[in-house]
PyMOL Python script that loads the backbone (N, CA, C, O; Angstrom):
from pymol import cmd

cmd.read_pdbstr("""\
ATOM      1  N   UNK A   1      25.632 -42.436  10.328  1.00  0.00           N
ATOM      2  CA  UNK A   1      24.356 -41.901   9.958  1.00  0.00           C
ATOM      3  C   UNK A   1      24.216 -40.493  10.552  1.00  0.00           C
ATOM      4  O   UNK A   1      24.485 -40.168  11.708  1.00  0.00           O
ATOM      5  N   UNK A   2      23.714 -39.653   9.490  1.00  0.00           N
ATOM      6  CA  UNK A   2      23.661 -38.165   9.975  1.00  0.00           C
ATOM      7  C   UNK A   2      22.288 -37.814  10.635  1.00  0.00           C
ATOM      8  O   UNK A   2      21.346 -37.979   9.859  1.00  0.00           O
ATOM      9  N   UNK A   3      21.895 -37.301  12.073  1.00  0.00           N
ATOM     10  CA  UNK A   3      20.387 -37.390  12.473  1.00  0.00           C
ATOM     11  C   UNK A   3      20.054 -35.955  12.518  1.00  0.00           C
ATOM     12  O   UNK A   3      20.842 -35.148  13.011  1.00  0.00           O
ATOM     13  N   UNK A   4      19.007 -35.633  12.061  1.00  0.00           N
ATOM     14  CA  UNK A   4      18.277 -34.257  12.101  1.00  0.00           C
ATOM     15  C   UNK A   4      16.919 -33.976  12.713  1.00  0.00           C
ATOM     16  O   UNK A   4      15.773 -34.301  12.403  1.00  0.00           O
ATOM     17  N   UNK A   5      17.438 -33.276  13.665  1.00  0.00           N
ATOM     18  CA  UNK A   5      16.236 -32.631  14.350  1.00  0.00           C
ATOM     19  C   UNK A   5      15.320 -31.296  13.981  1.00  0.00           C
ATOM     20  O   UNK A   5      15.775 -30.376  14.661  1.00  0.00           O
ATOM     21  N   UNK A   6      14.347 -30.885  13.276  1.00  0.00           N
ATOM     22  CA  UNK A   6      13.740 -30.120  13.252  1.00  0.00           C
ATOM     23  C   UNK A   6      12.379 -29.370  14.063  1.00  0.00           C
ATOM     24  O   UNK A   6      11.354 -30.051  14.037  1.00  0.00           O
ATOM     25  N   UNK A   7      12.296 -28.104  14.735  1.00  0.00           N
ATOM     26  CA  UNK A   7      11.571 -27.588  15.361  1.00  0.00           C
ATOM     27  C   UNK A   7      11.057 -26.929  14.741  1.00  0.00           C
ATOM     28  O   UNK A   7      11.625 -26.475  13.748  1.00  0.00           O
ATOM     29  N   UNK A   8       9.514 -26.521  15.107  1.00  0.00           N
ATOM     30  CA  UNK A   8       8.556 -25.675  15.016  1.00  0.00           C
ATOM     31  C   UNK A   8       9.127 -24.707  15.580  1.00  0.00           C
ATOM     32  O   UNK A   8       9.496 -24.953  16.728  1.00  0.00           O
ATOM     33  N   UNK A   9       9.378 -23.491  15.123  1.00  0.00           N
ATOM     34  CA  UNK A   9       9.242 -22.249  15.873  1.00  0.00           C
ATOM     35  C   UNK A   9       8.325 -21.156  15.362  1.00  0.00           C
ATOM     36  O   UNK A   9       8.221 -20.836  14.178  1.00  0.00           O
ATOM     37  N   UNK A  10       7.332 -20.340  16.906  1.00  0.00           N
ATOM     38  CA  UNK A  10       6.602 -19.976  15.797  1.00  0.00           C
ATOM     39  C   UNK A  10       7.166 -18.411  15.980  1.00  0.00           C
ATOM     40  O   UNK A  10       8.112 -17.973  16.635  1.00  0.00           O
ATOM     41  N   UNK A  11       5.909 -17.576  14.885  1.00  0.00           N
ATOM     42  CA  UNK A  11       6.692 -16.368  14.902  1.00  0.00           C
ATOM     43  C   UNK A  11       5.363 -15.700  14.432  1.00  0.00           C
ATOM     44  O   UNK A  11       4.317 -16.248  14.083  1.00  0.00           O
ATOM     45  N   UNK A  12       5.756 -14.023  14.536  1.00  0.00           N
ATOM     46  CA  UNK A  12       4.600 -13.223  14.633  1.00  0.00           C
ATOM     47  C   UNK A  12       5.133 -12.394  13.311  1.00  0.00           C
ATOM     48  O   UNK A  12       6.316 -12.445  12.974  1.00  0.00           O
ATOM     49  N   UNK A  13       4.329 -11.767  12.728  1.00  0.00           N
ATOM     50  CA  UNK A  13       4.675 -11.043  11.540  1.00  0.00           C
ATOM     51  C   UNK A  13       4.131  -9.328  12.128  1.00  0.00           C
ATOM     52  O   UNK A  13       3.052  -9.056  12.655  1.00  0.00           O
ATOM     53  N   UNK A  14       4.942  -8.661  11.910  1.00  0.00           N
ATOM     54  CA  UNK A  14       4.754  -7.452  12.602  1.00  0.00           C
ATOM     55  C   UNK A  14       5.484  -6.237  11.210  1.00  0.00           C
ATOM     56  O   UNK A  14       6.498  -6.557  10.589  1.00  0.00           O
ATOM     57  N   UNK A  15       4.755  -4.928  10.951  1.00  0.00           N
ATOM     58  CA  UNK A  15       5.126  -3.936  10.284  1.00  0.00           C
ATOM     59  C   UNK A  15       6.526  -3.440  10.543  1.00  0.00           C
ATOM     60  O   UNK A  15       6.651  -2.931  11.657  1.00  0.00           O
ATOM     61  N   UNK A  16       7.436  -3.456   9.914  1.00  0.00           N
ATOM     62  CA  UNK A  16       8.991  -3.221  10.128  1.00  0.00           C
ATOM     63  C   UNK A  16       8.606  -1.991  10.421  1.00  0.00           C
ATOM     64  O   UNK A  16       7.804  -1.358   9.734  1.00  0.00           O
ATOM     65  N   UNK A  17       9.260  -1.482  11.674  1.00  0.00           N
ATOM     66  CA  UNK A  17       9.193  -0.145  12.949  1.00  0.00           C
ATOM     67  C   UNK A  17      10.492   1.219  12.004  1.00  0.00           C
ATOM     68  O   UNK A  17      10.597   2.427  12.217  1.00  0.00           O
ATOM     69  N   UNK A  18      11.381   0.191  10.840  1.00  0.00           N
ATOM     70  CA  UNK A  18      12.365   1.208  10.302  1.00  0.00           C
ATOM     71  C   UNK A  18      12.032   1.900   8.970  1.00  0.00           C
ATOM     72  O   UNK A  18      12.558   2.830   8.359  1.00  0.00           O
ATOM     73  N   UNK A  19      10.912   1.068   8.728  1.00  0.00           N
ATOM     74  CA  UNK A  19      10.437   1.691   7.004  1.00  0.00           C
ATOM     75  C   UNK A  19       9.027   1.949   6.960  1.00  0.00           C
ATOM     76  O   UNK A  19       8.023   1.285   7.217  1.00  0.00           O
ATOM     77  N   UNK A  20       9.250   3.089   6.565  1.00  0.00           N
ATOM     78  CA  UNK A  20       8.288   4.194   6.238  1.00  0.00           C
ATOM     79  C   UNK A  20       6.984   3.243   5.575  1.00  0.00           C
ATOM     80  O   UNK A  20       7.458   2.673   4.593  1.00  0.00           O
ATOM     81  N   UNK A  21       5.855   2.948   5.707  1.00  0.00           N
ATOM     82  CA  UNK A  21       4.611   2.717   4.767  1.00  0.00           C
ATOM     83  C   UNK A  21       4.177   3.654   3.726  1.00  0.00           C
ATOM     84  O   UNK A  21       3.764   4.761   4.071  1.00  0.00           O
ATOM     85  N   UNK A  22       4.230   3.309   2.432  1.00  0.00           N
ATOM     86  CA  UNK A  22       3.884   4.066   1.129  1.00  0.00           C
ATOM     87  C   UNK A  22       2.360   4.227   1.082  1.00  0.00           C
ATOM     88  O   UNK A  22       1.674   3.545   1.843  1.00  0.00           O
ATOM     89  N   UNK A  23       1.770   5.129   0.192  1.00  0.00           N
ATOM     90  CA  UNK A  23       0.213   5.419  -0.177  1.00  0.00           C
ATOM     91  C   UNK A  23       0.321   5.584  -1.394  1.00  0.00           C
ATOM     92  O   UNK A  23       1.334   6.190  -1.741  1.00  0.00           O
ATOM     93  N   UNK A  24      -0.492   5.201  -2.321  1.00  0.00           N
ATOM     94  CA  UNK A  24      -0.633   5.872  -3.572  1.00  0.00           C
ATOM     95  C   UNK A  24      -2.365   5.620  -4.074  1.00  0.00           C
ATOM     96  O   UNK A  24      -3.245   4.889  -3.618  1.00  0.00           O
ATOM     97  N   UNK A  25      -2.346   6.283  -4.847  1.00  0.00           N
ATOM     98  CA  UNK A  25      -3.719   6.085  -5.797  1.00  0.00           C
ATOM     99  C   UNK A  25      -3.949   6.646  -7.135  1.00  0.00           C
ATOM    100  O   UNK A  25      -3.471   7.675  -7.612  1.00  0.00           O
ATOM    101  N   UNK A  26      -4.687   5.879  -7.616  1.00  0.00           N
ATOM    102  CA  UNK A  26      -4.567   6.084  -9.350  1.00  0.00           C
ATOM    103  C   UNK A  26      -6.128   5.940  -9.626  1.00  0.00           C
ATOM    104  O   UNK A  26      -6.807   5.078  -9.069  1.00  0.00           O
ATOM    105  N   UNK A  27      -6.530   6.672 -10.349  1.00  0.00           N
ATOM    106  CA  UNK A  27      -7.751   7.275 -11.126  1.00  0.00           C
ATOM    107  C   UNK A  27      -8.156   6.507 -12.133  1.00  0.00           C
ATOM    108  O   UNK A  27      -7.584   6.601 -13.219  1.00  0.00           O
ATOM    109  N   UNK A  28      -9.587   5.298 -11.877  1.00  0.00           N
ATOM    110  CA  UNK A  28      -9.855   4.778 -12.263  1.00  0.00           C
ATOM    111  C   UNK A  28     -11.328   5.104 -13.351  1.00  0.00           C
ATOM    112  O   UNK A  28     -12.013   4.336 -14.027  1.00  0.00           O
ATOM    113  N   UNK A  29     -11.387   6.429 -13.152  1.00  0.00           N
ATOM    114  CA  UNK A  29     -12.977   6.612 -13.525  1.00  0.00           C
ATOM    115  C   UNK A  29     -12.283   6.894 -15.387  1.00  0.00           C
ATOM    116  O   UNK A  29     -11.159   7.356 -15.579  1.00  0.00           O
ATOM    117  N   UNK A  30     -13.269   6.486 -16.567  1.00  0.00           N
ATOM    118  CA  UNK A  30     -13.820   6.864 -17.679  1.00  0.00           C
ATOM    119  C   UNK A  30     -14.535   6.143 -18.411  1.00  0.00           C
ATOM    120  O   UNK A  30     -14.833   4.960 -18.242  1.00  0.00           O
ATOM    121  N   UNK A  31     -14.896   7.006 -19.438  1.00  0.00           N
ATOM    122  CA  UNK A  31     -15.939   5.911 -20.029  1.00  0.00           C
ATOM    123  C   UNK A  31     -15.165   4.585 -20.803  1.00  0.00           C
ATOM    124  O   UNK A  31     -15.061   3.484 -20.263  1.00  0.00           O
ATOM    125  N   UNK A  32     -14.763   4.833 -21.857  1.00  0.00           N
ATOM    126  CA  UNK A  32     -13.421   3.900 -22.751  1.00  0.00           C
ATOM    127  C   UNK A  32     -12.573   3.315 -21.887  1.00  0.00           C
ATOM    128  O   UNK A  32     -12.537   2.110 -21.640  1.00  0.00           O
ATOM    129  N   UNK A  33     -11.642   4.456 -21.256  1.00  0.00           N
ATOM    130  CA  UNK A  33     -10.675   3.579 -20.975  1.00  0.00           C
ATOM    131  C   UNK A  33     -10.424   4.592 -19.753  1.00  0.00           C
ATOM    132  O   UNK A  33     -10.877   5.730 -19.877  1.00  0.00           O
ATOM    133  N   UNK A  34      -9.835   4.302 -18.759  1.00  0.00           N
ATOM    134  CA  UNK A  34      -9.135   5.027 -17.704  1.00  0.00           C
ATOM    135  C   UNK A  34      -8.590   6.221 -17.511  1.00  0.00           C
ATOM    136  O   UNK A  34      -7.910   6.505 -18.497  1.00  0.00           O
ATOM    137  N   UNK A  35      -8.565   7.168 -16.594  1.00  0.00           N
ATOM    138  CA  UNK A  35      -7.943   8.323 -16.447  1.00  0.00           C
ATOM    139  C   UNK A  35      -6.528   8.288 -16.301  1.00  0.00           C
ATOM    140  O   UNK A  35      -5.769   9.098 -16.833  1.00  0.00           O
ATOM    141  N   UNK A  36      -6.277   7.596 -15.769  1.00  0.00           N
ATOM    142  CA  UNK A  36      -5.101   6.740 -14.951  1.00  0.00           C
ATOM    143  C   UNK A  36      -3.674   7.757 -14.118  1.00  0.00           C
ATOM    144  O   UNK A  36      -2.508   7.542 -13.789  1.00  0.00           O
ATOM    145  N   UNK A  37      -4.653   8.909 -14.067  1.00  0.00           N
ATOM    146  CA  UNK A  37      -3.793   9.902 -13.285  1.00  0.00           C
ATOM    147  C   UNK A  37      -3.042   9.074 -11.878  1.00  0.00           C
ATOM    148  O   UNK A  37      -3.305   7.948 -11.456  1.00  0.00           O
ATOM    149  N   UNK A  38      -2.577   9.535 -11.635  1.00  0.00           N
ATOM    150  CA  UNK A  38      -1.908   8.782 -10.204  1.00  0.00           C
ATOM    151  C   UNK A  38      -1.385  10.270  -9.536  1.00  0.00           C
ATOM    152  O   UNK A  38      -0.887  11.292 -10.006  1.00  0.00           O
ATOM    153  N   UNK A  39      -1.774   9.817  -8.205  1.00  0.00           N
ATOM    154  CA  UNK A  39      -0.982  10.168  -6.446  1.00  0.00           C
ATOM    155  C   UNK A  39       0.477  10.297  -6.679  1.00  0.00           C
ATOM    156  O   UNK A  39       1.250  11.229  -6.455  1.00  0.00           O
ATOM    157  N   UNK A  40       0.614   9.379  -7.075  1.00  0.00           N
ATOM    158  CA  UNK A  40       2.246   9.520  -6.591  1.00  0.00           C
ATOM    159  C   UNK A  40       2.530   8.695  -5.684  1.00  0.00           C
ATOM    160  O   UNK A  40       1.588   7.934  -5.462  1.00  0.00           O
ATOM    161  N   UNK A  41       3.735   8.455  -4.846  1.00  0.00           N
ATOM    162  CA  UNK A  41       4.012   7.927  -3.771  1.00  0.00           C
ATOM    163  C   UNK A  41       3.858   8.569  -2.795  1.00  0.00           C
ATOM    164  O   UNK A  41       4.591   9.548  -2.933  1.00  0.00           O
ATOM    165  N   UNK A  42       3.114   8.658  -1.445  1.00  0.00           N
ATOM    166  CA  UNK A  42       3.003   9.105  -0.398  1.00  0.00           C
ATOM    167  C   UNK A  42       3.596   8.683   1.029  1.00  0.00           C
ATOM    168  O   UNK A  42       3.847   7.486   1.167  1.00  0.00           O
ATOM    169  N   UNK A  43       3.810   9.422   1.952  1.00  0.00           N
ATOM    170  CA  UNK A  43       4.245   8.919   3.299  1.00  0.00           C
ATOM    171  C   UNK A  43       2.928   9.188   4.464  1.00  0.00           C
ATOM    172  O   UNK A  43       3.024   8.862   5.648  1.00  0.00           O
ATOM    173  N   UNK A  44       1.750   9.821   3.876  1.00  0.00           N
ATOM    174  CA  UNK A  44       0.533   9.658   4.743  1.00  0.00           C
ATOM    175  C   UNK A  44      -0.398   9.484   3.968  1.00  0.00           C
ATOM    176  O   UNK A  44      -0.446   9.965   2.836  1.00  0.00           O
ATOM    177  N   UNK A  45      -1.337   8.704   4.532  1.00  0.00           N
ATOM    178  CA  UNK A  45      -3.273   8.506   3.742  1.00  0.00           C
ATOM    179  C   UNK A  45      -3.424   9.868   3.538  1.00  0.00           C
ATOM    180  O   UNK A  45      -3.730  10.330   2.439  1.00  0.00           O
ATOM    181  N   UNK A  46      -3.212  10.608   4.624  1.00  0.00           N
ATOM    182  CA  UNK A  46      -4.063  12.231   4.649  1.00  0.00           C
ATOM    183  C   UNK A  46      -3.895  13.360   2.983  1.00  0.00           C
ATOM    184  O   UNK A  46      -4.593  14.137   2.333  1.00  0.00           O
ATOM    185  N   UNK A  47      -2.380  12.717   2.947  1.00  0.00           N
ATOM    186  CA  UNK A  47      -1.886  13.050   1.258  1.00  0.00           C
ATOM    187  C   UNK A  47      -2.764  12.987   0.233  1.00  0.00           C
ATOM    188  O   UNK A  47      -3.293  13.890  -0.414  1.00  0.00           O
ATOM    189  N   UNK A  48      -2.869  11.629   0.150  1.00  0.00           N
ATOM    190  CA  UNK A  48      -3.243  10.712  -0.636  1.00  0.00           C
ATOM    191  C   UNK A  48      -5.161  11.736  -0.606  1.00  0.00           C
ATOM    192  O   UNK A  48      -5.763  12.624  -1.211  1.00  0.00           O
ATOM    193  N   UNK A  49      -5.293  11.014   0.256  1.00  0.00           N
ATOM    194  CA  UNK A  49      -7.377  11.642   0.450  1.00  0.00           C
ATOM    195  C   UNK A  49      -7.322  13.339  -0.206  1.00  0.00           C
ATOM    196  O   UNK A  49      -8.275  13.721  -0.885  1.00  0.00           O
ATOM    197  N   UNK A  50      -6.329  14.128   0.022  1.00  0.00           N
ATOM    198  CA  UNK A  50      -5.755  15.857  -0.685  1.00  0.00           C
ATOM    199  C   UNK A  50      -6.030  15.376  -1.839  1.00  0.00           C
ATOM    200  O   UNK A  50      -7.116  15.621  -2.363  1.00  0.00           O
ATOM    201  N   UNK A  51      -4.952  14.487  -2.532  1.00  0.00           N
ATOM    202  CA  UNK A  51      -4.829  14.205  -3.679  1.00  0.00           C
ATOM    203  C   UNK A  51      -6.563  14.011  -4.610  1.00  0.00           C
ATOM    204  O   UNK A  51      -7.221  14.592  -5.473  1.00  0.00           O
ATOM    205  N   UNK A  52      -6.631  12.977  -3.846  1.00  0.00           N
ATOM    206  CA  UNK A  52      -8.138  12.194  -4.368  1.00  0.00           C
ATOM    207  C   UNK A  52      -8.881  14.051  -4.620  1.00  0.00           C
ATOM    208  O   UNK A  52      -8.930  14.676  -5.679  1.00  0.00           O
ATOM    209  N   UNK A  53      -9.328  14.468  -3.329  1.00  0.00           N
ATOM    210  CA  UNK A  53      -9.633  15.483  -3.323  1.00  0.00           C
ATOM    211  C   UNK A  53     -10.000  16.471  -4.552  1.00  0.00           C
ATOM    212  O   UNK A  53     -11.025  16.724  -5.185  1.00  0.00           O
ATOM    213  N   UNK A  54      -8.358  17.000  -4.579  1.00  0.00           N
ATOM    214  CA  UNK A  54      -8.267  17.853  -5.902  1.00  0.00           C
ATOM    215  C   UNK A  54      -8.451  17.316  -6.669  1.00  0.00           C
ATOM    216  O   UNK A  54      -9.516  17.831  -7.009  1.00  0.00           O
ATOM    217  N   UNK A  55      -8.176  16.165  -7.733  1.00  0.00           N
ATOM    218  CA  UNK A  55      -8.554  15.494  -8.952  1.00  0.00           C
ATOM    219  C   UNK A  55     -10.392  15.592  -9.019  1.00  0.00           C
ATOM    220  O   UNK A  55     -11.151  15.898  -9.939  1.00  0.00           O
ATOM    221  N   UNK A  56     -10.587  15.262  -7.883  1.00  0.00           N
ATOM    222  CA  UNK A  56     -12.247  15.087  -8.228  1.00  0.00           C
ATOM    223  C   UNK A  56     -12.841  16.621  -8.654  1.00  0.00           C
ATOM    224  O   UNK A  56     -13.643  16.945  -9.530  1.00  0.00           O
ATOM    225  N   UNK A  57     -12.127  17.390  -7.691  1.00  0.00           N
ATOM    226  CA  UNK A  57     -12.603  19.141  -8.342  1.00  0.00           C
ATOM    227  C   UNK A  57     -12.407  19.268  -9.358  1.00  0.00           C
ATOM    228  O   UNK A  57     -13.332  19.801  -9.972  1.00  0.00           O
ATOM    229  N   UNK A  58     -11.248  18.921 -10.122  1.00  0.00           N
ATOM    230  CA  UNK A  58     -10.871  19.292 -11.808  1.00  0.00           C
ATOM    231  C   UNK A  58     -11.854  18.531 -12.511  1.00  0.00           C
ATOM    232  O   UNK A  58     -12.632  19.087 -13.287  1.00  0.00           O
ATOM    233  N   UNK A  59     -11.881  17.188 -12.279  1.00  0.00           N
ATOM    234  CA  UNK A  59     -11.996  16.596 -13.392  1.00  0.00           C
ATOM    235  C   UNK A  59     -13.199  15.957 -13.607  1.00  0.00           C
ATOM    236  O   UNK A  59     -13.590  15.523 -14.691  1.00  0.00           O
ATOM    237  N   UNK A  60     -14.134  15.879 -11.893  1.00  0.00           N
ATOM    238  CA  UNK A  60     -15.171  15.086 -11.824  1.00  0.00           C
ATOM    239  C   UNK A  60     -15.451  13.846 -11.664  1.00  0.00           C
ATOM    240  O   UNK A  60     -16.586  13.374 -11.731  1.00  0.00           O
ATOM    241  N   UNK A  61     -13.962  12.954 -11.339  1.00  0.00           N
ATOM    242  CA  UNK A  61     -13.896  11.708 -11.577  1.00  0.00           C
ATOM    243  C   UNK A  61     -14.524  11.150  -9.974  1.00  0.00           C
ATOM    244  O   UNK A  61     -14.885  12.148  -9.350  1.00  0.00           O
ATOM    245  N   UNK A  62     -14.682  10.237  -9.397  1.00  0.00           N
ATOM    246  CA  UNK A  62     -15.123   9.886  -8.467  1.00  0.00           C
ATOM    247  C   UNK A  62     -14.538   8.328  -7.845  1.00  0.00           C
ATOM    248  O   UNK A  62     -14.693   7.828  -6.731  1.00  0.00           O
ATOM    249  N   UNK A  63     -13.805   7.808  -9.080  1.00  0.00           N
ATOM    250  CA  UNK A  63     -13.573   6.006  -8.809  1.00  0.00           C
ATOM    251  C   UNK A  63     -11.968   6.369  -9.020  1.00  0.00           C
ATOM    252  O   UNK A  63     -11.445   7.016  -9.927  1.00  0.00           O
ATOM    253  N   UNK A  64     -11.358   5.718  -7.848  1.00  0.00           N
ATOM    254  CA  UNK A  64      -9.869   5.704  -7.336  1.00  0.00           C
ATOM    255  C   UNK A  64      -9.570   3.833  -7.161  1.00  0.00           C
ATOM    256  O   UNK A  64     -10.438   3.064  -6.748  1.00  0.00           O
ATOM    257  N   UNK A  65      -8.307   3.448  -7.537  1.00  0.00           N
ATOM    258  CA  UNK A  65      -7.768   2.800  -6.434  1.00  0.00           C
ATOM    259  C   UNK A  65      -6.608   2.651  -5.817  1.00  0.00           C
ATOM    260  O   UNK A  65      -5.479   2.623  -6.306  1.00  0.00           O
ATOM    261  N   UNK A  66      -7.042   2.528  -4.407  1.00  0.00           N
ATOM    262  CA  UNK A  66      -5.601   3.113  -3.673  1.00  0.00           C
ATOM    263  C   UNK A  66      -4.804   1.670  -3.433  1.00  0.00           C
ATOM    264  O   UNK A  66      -5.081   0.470  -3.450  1.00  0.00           O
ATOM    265  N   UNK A  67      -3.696   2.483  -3.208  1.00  0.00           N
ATOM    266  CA  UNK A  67      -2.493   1.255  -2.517  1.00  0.00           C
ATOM    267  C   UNK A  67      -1.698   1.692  -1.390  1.00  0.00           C
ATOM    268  O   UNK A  67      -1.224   2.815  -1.215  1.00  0.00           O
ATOM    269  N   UNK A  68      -1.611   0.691  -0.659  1.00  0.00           N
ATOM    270  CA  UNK A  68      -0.559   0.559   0.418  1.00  0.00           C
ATOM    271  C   UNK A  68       0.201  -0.141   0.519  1.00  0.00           C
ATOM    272  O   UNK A  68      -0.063  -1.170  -0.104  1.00  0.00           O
ATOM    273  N   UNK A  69       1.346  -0.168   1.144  1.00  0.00           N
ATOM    274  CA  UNK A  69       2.689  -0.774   0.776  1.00  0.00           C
ATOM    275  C   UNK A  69       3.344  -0.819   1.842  1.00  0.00           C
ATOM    276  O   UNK A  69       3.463   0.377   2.108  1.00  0.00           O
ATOM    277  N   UNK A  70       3.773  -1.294   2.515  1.00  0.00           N
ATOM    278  CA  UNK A  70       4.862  -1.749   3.535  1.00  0.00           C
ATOM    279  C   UNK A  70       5.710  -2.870   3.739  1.00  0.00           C
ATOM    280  O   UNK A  70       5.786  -3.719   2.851  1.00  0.00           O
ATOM    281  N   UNK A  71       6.240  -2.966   4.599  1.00  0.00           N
ATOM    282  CA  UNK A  71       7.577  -3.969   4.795  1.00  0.00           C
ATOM    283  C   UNK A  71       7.329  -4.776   6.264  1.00  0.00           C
ATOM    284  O   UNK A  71       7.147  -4.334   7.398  1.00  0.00           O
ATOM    285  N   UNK A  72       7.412  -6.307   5.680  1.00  0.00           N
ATOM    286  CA  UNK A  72       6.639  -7.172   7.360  1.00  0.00           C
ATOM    287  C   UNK A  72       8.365  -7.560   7.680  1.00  0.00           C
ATOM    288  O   UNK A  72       9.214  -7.664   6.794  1.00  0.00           O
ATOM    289  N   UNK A  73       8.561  -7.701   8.858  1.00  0.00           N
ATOM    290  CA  UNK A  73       9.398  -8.508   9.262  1.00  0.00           C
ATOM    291  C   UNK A  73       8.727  -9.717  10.651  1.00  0.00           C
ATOM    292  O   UNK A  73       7.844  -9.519  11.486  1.00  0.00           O
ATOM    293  N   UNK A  74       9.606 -10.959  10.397  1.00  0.00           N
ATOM    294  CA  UNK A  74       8.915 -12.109  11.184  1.00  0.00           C
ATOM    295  C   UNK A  74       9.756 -12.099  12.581  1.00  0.00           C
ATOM    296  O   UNK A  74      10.887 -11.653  12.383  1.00  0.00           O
ATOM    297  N   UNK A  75       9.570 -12.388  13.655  1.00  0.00           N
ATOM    298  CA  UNK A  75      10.277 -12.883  14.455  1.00  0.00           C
ATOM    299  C   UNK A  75       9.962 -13.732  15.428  1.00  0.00           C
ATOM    300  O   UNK A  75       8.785 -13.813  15.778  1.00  0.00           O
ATOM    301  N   UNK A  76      10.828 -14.415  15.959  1.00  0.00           N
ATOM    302  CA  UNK A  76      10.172 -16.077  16.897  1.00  0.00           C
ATOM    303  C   UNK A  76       9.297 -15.249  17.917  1.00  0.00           C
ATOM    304  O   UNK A  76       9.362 -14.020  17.944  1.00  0.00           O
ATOM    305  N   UNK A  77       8.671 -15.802  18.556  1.00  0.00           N
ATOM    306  CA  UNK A  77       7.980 -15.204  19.537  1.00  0.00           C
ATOM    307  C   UNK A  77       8.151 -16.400  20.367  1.00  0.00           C
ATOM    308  O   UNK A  77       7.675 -16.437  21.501  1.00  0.00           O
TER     309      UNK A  77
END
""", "prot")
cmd.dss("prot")
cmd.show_as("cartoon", "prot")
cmd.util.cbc("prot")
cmd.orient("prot")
């Protein structure tokens, strides 16, 4: 008979320290249908808020939604 032991181990989920966190945002304001301009991919919020920024001077739009993106890694603790 084969016997198996299984443990609880627990673990903490923490932002991987080697990969960069992404920003983006895309332009949600119109009447019909969407602007749907986009940010782009970013490596800071501060970008991203520029971005928002200028679009609203051109175009008047005011409704964004942003994204963030990163990479978790787990380890036992």
């Amino acid at each position: 008979m084969t016997r198996r032991v299984f443990r609880y181990v627990p673990y903490a989920i923490a932002q991987d320290e080697h990969a960069a966190p992404e920003y983006a945002a895309r332009c949600v304001s119109g009447d019909e249908a969407d602007c749907a301009a986009e940010s782009g991919v970013c490596g800071h919020p501060a970008d991203v808020e520029e971005w928002l920024r200028r679009h609203t001077q051109e175009t008047r739009h005011t409704r964004y939604r942003r994204t963030f993106t990163d990479y978790a890694v787990l380890a036992p603790v």
